[in-house]
VEXDRENMI-404748 format. One line per 5 residues: for each residue y, z, x of C-alpha. Coordinates in Angstrom, 1 decimal. Layout:
<rs>
Y Z X  ... $
</rs>
This chain:
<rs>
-27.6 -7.8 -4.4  -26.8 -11.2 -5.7  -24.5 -13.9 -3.4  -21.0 -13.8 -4.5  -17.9 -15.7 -2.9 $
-17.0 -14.2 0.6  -13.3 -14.0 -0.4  -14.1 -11.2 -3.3  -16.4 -9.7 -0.5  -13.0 -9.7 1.6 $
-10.8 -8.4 -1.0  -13.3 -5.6 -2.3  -13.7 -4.1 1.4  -10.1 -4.5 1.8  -9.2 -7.3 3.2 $
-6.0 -7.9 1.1  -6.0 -10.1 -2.3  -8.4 -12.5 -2.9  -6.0 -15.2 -1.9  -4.9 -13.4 1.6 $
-8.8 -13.5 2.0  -8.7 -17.5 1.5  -6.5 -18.2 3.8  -8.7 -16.0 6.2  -11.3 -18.4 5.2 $
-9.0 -21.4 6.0  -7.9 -20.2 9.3  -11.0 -20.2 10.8  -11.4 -16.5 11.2  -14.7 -15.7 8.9 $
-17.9 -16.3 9.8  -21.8 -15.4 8.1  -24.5 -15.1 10.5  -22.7 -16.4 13.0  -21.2 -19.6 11.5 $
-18.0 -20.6 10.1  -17.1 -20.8 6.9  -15.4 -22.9 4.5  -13.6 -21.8 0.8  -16.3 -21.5 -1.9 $
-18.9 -20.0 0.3  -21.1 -17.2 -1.0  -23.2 -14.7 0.9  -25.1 -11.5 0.0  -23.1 -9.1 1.3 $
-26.3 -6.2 2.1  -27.9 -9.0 3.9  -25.2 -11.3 5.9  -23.8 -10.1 8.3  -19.9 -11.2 7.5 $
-17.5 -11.0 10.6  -13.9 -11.2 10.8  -12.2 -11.9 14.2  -15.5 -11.1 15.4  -15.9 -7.9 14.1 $
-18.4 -7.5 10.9  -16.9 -5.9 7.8  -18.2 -2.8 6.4  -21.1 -2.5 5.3  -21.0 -1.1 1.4 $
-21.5 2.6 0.6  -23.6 4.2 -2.1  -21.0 6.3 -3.0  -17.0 6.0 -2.8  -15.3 8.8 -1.3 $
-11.9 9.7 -2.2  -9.8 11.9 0.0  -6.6 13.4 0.0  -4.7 14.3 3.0  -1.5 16.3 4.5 $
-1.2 14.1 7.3  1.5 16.5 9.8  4.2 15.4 11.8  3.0 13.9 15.2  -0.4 12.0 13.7 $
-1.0 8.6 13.8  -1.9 6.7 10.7  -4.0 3.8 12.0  -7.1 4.1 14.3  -5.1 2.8 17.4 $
-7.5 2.0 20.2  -6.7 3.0 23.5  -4.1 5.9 22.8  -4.7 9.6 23.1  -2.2 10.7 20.1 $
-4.1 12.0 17.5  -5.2 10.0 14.3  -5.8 10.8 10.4  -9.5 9.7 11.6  -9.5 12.9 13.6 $
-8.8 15.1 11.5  -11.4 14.0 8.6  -14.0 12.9 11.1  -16.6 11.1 8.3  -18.8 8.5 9.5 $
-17.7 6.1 6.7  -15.5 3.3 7.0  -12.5 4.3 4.6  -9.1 2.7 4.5  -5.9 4.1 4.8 $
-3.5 4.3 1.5  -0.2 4.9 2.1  0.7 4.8 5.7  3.1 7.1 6.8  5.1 6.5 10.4 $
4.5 9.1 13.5  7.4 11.6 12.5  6.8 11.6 8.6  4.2 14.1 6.5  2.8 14.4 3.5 $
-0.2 12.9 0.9  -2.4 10.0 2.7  -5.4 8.7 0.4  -8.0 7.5 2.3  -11.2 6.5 0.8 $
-13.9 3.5 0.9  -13.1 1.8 -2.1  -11.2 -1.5 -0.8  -10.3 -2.9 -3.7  -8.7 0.2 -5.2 $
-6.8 0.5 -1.1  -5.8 -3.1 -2.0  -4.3 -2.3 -5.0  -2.4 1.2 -4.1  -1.6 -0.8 -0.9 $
-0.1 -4.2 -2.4  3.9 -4.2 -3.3  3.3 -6.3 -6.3  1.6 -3.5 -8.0  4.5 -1.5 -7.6 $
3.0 1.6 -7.5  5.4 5.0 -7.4  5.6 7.0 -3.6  7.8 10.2 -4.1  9.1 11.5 -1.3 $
10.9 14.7 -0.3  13.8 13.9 2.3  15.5 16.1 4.2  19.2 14.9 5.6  21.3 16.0 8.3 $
24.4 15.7 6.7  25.3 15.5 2.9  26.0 12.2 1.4  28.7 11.2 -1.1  28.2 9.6 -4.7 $
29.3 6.6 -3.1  26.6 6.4 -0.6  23.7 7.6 -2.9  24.9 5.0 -5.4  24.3 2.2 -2.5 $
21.0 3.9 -2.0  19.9 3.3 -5.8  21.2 0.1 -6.5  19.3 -1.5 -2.9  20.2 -1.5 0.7 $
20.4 -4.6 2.7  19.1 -4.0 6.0  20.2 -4.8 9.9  17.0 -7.3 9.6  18.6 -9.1 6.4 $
16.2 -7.9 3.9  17.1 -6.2 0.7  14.9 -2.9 -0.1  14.6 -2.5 -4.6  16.1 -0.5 -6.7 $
15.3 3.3 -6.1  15.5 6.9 -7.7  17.1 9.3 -5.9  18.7 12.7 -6.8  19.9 15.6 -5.0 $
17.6 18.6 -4.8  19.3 21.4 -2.9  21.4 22.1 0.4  19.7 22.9 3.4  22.3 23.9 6.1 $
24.8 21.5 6.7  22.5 18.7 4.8  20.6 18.6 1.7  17.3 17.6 0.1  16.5 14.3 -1.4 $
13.6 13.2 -4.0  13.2 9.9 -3.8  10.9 7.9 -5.5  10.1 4.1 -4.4  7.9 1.0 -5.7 $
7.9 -0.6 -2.1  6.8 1.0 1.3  8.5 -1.2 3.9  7.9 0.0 7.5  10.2 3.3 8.3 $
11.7 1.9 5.5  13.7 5.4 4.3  14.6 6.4 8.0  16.4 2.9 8.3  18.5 2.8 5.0 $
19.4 6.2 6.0  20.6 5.1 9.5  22.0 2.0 7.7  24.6 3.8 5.2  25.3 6.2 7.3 $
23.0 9.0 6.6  20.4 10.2 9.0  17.0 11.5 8.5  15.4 14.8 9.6  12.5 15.3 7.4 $
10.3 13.1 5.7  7.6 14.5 3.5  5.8 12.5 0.8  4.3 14.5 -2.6  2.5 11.7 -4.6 $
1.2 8.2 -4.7  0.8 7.0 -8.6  -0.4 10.1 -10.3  -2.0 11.7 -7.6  0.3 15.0 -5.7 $
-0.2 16.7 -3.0  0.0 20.0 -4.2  -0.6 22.7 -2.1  -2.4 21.3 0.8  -1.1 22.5 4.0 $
-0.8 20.5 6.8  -4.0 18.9 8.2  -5.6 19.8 5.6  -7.6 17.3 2.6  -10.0 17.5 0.1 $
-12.2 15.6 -2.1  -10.7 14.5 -5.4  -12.2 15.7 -8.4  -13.6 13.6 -11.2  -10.5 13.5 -13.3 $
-8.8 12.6 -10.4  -10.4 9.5 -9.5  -11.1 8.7 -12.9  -7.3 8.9 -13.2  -6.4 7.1 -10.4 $
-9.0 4.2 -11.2  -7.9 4.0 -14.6  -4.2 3.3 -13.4  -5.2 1.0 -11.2  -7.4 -1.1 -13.9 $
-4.4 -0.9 -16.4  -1.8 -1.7 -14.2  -1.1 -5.7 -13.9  1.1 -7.5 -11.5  4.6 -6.1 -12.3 $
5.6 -8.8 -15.1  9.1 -11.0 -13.8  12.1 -10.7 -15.7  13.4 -14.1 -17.5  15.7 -15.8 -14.5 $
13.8 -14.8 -11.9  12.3 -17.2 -9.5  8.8 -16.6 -10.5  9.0 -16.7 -13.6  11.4 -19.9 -14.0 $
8.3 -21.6 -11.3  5.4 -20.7 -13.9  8.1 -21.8 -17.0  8.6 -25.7 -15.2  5.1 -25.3 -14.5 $
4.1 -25.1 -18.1  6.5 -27.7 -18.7  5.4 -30.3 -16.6  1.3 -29.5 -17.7  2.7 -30.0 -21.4 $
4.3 -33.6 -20.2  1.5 -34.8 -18.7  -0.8 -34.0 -21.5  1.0 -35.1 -24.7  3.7 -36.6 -23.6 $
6.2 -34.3 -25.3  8.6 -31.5 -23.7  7.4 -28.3 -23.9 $
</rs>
């Protein structure tokens, strides 16, 4: 395989975007065969050994796998060394490297991807993207217009943060609460659990049905499967059309690219954009 630049090595195994991967690079924390590395260094990545933190990045596979899973209740999402809780790892015990897509927290269920394609991880992963998570939610108590209305519009959280703009819409009662679908473009950590504890509505059931076009359908818990052709042709297809989410006239981005422009036009000709 022909040397390429070890920040798209990075990024394609997973690593983040190929700028996360940079600084990586810039830190310090990247090595080939045993020697650090600077930006703009290439290496052949079926050859060099590449290590990050010391430990060397997977090696590529011949094939990509693509699995979907019901993670249950009670299962940890990360391979955590050094605890006996049980991990997605466990119950699809491959001996590939895959990456985890769409974490969900210890109490929460529903559709994991996991698969060795680290670029398409990256991608599902990355907020930017804004990919769609639908959840089912399950409430102890039934909410009011007014606080499902705070819930759409964006919550600002006991950390200061502001989560976006959300769907949500009232499914059925259950008991003395109801149902929720929600459906989200950001996956911040425990992120439903705390805008229902901040506005006054507490969680007792989290269970997540899709991430982009792919649904969990009628997996049971602990249970995954392959995905099918048109499934990952589907999913990779999305994932190749879909661009950063373009910025709306007035935001901050896009007035920084817009001076940006500005001042490359000045120093060029002379004359204001």
């Amino acid at each position: 395989m022909a040397e390429e630049r070890v920040q798209k090595i990075l990024s394609r195994a997973g690593f983040g975007s190929r700028r996360a991967c940079e600084v990586l690079i810039a830190d310090g924390r990247v090595k080939v065969n045993g020697e650090l590395i600077s930006l703009g260094a290439k290496a052949d990545v079926e050859k060099d050994e590449i290590t990050v933190d010391g430990q060397p990045i997977p090696k590529p596979s011949g094939k990509k796998i693509y699995i979907a899973l019901h993670k249950p209740r009670g299962v940890l999402s990360d391979d955590v060394k050094g605890t006996e809780r049980k991990t997605v790892f466990d119950l699809v015990p491959l001996p590939e490297h895959l990456f985890v897509v769409g974490r969900l927290d210890y109490d929460s269920e529903g559709l994991i991807l996991l698969t060795n394609d680290g670029e398409l991880a990256n991608r599902l992963t990355h907020p930017r993207y804004g990919h769609e998570k639908e959840y089912r939610v399950l409430l102890f108590t039934k909410p009011d217009e007014e606080q499902l209305e705070i819930w759409r519009r964006g919550v600002v959280l006991p950390d200061g943060s502001r989560t976006a703009p959300a769907q949500v819409t009232v499914e059925g009662e259950a008991g003395k609460g109801v149902w929720l679908r929600v459906i989200m473009r950001e996956g911040k950590k425990r992120q439903i659990r705390e805008i229902g504890k901040t506005i006054g509505l507490p969680v007792n059931r989290i269970l997540r049905v899709r991430i982009g076009n792919l649904k969990l359908g009628n997996l049971k818990p602990g249970e995954w499967r392959y995905l099918n052709p048109a499934e990952v042709r589907e999913l990779t297809g999305t994932i190749q059309q879909r661009r950063e989410i373009p910025q709306k006239e007035g935001s901050p981005k896009y007035k920084f690219t817009r001076e940006k422009k500005q001042t490359q036009s000045k120093s060029s000709s002379g004359k204001p954009f």
